[in-house]
MDTraj code that builds the backbone (N, CA, C; nanometers):
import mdtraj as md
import numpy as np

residues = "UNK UNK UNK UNK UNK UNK UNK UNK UNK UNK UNK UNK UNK UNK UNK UNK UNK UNK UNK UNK UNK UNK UNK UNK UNK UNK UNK UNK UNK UNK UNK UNK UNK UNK UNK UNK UNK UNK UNK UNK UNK UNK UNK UNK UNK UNK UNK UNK UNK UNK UNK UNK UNK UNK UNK UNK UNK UNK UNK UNK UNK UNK UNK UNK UNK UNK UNK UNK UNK UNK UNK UNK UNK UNK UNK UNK UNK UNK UNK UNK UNK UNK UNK UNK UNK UNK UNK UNK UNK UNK UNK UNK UNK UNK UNK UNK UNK UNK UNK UNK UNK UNK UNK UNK UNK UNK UNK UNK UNK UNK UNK UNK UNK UNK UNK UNK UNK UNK UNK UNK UNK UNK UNK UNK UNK UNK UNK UNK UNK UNK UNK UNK UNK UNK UNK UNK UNK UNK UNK UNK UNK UNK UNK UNK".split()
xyz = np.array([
    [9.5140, 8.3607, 9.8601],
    [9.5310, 8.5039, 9.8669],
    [9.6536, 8.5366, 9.9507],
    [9.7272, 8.6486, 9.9090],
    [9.8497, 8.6806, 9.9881],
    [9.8521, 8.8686, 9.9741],
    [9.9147, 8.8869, 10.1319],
    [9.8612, 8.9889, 10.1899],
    [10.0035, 9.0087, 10.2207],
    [10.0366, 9.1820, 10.1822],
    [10.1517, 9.2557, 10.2461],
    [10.0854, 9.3699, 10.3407],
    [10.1889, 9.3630, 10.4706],
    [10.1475, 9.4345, 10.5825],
    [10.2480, 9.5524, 10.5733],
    [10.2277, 9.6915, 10.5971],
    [10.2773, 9.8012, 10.5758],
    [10.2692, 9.8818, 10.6997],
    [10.3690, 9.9426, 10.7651],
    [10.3752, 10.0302, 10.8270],
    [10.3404, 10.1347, 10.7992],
    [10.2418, 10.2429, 10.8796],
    [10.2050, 10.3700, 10.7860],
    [10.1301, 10.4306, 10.9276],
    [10.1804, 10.5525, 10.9242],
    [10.1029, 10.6061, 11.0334],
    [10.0930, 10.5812, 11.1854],
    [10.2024, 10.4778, 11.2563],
    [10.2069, 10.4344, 11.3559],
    [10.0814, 10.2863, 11.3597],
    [10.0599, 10.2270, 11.1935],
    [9.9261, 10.1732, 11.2243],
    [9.9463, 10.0372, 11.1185],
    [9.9166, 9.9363, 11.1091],
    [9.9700, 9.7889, 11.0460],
    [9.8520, 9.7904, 10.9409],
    [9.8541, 9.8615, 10.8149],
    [9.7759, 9.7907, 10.6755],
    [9.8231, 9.7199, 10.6092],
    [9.6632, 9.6818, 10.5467],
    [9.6876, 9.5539, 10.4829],
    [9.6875, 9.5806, 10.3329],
    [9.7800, 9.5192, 10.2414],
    [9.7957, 9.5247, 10.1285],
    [9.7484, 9.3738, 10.0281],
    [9.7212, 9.4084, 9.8952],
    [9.6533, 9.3131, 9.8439],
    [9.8586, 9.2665, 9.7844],
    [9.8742, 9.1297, 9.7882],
    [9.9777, 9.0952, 9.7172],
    [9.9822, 9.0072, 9.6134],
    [9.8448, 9.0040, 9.5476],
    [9.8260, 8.9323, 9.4597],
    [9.7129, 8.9916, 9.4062],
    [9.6764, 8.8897, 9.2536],
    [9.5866, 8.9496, 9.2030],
    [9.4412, 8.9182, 9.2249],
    [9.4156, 8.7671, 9.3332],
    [9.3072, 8.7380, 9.4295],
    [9.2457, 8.8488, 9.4728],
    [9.3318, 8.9455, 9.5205],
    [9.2659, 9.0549, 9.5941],
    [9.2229, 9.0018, 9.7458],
    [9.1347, 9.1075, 9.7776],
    [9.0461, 9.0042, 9.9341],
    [9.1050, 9.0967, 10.0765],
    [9.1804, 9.2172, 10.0632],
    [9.2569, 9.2584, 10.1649],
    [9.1673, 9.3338, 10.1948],
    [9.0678, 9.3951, 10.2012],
    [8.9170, 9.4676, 10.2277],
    [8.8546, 9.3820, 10.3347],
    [8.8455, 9.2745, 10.2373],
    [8.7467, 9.1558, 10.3296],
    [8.8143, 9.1459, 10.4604],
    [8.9728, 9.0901, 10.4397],
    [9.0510, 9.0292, 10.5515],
    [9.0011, 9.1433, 10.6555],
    [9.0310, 9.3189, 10.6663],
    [9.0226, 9.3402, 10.7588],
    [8.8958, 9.3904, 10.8052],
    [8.8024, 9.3892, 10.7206],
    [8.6874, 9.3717, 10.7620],
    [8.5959, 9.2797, 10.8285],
    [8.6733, 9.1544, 10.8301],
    [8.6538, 8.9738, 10.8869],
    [8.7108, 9.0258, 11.0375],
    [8.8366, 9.0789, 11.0330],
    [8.9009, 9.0626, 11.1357],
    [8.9069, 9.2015, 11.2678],
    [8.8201, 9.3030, 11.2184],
    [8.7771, 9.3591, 11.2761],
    [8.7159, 9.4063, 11.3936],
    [8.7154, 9.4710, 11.5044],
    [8.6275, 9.5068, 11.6336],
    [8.5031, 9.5400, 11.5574],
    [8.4098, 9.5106, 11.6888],
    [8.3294, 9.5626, 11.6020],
    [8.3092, 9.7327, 11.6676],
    [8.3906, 9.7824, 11.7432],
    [8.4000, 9.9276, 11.7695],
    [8.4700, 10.0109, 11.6839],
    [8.5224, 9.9179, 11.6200],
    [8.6519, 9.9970, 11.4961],
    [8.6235, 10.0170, 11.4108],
    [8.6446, 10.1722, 11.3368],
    [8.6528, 10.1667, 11.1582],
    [8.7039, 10.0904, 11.0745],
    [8.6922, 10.0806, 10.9760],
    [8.7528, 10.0376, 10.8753],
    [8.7534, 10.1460, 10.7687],
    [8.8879, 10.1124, 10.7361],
    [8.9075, 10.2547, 10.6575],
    [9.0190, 10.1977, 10.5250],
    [9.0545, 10.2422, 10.4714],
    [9.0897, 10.2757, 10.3354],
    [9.1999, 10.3699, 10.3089],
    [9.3272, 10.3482, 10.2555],
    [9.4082, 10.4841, 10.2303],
    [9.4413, 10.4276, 10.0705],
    [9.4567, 10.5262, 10.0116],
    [9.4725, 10.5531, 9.8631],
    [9.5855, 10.6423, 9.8291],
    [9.6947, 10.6213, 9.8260],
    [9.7971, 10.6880, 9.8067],
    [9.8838, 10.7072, 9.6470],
    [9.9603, 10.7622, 9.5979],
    [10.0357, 10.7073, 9.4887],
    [10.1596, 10.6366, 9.5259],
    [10.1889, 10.6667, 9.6724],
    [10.3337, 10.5574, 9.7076],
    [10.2769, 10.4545, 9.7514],
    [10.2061, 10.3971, 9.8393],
    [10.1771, 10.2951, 9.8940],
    [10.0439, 10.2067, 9.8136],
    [9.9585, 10.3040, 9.7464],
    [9.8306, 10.2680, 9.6199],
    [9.7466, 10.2154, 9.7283],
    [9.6319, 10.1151, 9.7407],
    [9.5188, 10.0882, 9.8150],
    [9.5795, 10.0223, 9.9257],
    [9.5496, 10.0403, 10.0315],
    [9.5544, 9.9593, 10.1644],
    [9.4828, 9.9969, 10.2820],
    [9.4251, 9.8911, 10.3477],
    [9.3077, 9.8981, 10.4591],
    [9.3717, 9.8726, 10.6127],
    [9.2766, 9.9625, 10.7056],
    [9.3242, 9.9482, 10.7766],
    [9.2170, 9.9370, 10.9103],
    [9.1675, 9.8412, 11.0271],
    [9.0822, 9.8846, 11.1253],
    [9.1268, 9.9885, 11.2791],
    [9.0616, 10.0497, 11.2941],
    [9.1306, 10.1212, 11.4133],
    [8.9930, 10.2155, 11.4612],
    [9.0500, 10.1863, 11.5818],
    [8.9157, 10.3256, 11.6266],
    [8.9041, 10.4504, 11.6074],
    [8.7865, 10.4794, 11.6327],
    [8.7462, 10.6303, 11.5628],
    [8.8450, 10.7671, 11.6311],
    [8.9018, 10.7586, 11.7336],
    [9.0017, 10.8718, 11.7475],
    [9.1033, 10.8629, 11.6664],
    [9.1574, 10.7261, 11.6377],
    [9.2827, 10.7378, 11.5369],
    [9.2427, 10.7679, 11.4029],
    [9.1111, 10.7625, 11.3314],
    [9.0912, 10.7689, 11.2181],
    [9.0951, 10.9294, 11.2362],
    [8.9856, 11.0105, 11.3375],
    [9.0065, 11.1340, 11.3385],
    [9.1495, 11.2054, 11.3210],
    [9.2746, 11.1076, 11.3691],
    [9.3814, 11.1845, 11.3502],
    [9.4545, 11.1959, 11.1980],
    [9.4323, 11.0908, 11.1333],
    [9.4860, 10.9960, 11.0579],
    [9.4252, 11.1370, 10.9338],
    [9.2929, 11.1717, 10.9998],
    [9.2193, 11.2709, 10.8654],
    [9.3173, 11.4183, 10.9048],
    [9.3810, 11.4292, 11.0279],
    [9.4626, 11.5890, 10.9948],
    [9.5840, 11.5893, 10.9252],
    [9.6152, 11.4784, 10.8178],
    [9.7112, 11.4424, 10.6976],
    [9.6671, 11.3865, 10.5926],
    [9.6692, 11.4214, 10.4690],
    [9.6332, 11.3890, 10.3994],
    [9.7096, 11.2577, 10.2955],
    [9.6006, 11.1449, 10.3985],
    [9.6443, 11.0213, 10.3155],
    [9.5739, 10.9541, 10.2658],
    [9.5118, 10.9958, 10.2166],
    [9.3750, 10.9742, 10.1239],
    [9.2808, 10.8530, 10.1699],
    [9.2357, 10.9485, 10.2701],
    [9.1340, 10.8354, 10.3540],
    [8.9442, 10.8334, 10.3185],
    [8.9470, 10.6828, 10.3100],
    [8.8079, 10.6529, 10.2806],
    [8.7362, 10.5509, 10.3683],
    [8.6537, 10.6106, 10.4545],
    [8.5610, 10.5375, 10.5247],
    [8.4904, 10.4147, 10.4816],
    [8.5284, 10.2672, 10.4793],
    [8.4492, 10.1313, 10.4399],
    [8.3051, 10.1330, 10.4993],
    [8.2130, 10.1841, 10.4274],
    [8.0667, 10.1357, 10.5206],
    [8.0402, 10.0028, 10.5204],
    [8.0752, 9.9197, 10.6518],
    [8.0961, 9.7827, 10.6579],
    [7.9680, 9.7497, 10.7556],
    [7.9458, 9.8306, 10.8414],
    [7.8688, 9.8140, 10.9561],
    [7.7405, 9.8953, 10.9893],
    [7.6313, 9.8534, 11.0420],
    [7.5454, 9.8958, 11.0442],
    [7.5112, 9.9681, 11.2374],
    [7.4587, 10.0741, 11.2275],
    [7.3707, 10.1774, 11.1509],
    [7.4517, 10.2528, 11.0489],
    [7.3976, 10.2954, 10.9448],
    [7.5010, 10.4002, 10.8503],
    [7.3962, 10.5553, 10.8534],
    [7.4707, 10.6281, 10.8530],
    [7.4094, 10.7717, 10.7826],
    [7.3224, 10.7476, 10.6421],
    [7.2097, 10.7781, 10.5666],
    [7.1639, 10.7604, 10.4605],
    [7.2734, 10.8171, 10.3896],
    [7.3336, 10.7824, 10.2533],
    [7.4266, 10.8514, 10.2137],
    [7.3725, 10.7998, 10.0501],
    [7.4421, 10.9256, 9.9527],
    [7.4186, 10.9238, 9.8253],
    [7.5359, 10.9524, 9.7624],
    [7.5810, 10.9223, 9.6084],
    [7.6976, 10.9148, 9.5512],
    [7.6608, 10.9569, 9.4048],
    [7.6362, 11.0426, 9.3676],
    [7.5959, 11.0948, 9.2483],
    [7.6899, 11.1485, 9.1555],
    [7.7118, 11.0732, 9.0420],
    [7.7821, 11.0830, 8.9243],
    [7.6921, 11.1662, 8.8286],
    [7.7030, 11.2817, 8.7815],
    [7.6395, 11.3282, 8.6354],
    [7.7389, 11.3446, 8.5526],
    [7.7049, 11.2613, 8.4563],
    [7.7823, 11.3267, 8.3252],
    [7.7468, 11.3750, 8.1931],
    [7.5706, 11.4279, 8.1850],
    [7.5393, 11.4450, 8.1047],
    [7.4592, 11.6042, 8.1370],
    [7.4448, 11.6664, 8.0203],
    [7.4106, 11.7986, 8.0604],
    [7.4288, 11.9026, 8.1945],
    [7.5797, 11.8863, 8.1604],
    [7.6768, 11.9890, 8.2287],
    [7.6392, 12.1031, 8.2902],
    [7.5812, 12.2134, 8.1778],
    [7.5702, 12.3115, 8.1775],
    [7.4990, 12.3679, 8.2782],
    [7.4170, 12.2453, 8.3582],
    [7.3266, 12.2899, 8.4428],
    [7.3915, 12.2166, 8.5798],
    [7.4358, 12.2248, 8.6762],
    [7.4699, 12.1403, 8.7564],
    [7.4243, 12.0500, 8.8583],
    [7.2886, 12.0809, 8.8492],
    [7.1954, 11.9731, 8.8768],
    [7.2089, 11.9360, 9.0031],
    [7.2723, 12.0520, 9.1305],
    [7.2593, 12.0212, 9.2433],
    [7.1355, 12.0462, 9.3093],
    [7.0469, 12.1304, 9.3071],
    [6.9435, 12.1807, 9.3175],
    [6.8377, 12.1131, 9.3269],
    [6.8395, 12.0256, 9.1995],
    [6.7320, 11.9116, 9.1335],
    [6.7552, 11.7938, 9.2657],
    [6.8334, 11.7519, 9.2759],
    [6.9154, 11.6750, 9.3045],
    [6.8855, 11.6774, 9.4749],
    [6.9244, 11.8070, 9.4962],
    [6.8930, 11.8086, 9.6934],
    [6.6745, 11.8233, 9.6993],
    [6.6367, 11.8617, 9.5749],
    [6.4713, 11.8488, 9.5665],
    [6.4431, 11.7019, 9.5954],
    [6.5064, 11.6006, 9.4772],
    [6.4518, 11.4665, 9.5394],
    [6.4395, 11.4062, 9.6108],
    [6.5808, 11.4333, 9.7190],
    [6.6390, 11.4076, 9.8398],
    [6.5603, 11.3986, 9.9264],
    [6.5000, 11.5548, 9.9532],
    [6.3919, 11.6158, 10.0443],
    [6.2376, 11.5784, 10.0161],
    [6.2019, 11.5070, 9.8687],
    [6.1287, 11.4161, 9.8637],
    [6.0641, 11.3228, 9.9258],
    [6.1899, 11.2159, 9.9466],
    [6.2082, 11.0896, 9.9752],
    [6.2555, 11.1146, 10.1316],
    [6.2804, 11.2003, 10.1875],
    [6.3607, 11.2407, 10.2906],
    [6.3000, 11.3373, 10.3512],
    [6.1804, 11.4218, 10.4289],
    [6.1287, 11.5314, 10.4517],
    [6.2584, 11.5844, 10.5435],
    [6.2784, 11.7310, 10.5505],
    [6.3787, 11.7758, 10.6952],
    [6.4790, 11.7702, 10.6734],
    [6.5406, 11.6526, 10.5518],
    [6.6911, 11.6254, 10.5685],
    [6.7445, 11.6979, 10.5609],
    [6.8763, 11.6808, 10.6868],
    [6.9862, 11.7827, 10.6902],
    [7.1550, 11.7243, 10.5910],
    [7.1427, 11.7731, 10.4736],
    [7.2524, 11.7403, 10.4044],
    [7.4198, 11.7870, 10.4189],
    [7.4797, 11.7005, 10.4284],
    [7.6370, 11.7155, 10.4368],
    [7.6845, 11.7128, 10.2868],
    [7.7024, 11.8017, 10.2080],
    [7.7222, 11.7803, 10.0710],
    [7.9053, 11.7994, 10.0411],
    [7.9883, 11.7140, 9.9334],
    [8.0812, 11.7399, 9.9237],
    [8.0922, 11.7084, 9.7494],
    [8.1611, 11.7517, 9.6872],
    [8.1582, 11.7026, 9.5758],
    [8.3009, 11.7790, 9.4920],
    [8.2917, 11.7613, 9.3842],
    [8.3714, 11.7982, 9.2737],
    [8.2689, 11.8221, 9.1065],
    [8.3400, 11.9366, 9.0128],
    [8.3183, 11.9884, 8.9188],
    [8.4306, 11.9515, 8.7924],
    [8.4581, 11.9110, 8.7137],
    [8.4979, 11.8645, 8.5998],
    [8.4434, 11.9093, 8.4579],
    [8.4866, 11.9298, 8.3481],
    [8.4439, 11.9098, 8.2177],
    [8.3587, 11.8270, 8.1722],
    [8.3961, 11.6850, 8.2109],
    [8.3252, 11.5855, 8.2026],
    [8.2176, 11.5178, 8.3435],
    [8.2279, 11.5856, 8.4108],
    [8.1586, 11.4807, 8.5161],
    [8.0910, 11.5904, 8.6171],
    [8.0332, 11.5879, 8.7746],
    [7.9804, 11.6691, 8.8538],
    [7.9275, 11.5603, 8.9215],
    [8.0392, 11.5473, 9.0289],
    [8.0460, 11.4051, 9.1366],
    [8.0032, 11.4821, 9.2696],
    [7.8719, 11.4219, 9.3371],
    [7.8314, 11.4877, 9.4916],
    [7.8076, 11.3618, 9.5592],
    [7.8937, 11.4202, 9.6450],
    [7.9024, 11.3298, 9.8045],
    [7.7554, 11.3661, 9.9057],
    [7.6523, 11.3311, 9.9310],
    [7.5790, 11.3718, 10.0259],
    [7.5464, 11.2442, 10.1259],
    [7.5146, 11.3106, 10.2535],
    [7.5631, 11.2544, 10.3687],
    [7.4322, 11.2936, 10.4266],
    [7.3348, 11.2414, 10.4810],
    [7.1534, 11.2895, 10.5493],
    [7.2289, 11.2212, 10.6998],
    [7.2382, 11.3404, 10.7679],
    [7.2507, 11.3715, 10.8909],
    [7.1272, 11.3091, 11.0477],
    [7.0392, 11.3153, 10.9729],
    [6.8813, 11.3276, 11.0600],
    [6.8289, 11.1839, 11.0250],
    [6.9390, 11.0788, 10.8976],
    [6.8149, 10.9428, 10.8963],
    [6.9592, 10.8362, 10.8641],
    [6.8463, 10.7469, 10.9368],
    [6.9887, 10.6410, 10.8728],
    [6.9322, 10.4935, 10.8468],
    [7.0046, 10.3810, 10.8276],
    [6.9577, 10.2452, 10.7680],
    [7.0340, 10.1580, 10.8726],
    [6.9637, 10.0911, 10.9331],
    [6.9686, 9.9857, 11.0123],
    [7.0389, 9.8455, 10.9549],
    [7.0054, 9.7947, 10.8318],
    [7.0907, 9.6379, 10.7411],
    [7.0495, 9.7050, 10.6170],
    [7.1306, 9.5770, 10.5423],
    [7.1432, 9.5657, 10.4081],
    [6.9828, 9.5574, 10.3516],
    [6.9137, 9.4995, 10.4005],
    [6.8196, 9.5054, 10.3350],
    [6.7470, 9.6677, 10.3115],
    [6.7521, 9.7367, 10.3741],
    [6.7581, 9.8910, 10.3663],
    [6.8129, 9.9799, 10.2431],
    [6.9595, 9.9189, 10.3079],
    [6.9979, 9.9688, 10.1807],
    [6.9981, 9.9481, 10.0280],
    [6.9680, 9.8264, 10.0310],
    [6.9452, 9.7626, 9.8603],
    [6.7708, 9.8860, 9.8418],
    [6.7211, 9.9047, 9.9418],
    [6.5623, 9.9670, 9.9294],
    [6.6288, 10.0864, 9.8400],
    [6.7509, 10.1943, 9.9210],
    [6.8003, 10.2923, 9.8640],
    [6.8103, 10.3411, 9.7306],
    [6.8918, 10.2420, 9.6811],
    [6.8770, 10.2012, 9.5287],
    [6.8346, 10.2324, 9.4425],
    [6.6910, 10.2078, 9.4734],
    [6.5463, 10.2453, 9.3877],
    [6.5619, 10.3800, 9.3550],
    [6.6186, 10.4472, 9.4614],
    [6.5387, 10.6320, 9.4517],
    [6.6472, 10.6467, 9.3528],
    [6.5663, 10.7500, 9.2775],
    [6.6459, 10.8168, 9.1922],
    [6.5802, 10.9777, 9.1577],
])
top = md.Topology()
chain = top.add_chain()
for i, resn in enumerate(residues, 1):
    res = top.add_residue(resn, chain, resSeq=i)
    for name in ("N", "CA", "C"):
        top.add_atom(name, md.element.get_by_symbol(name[0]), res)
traj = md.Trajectory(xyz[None], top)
């Protein structure tokens, strides 16, 4: 595997330079374990990762460089990623924060999402519960 390092932000990411891939892993291997790991998605620079602590990520979010939080580490927020692409017409957030509160009594939801022709993508984020390991989260899964 071969890795290009990029200046960006006052901050050293890592770039995939091949088609191995693995530049996720690297800085997720090589990581604090006080540090984010994070993600920028750009159209000039395209995917590259980066670890740093949580004040620099806070800064890093008052520009928009298309930053995405790696959930690498445990405890996490319960979090959900909901793709609909079928029967539009209804947007099925409603339904959707019902099951939640199901499986979840109380939860306090952080919702973010997007609306499309084709699709109705929600980000939700349960504030009040969270998952300790992987084995947790594979439990997640199930709910639907």
């Amino acid at each position: 595997m071969s890795f290009k390092l990029i200046k960006y932000k006052k901050l050293e990411w890592v770039k995939n330079a091949s088609k191995e891939c693995g530049a996720q892993t690297k800085v997720i291997e090589e990581s604090h374990s006080e540090d984010m790991v994070v993600k920028s998605w750009t159209k000039k620079h395209g995917q590259m990762w980066v670890s740093c602590k949580p004040e620099k990520c806070m800064q890093l979010l008052e520009s928009d460089v298309g930053l995405y939080e790696v959930l690498c580490k445990f405890p996490q927020k319960v979090y959900f990623d909901v793709d609909k692409t079928t029967n539009l017409e209804c947007d099925g957030l409603e339904e959707i924060k019902a099951t939640i509160e199901l499986w979840f009594p109380g939860a306090v939801m952080a919702i973010s999402g997007s609306k499309t022709e084709s699709k109705h993508s929600y980000h939700i984020v349960l504030a009040n519960y969270k998952i300790d390991n992987e084995e947790q989260r594979e439990i997640l899964k199930w709910i639907e």
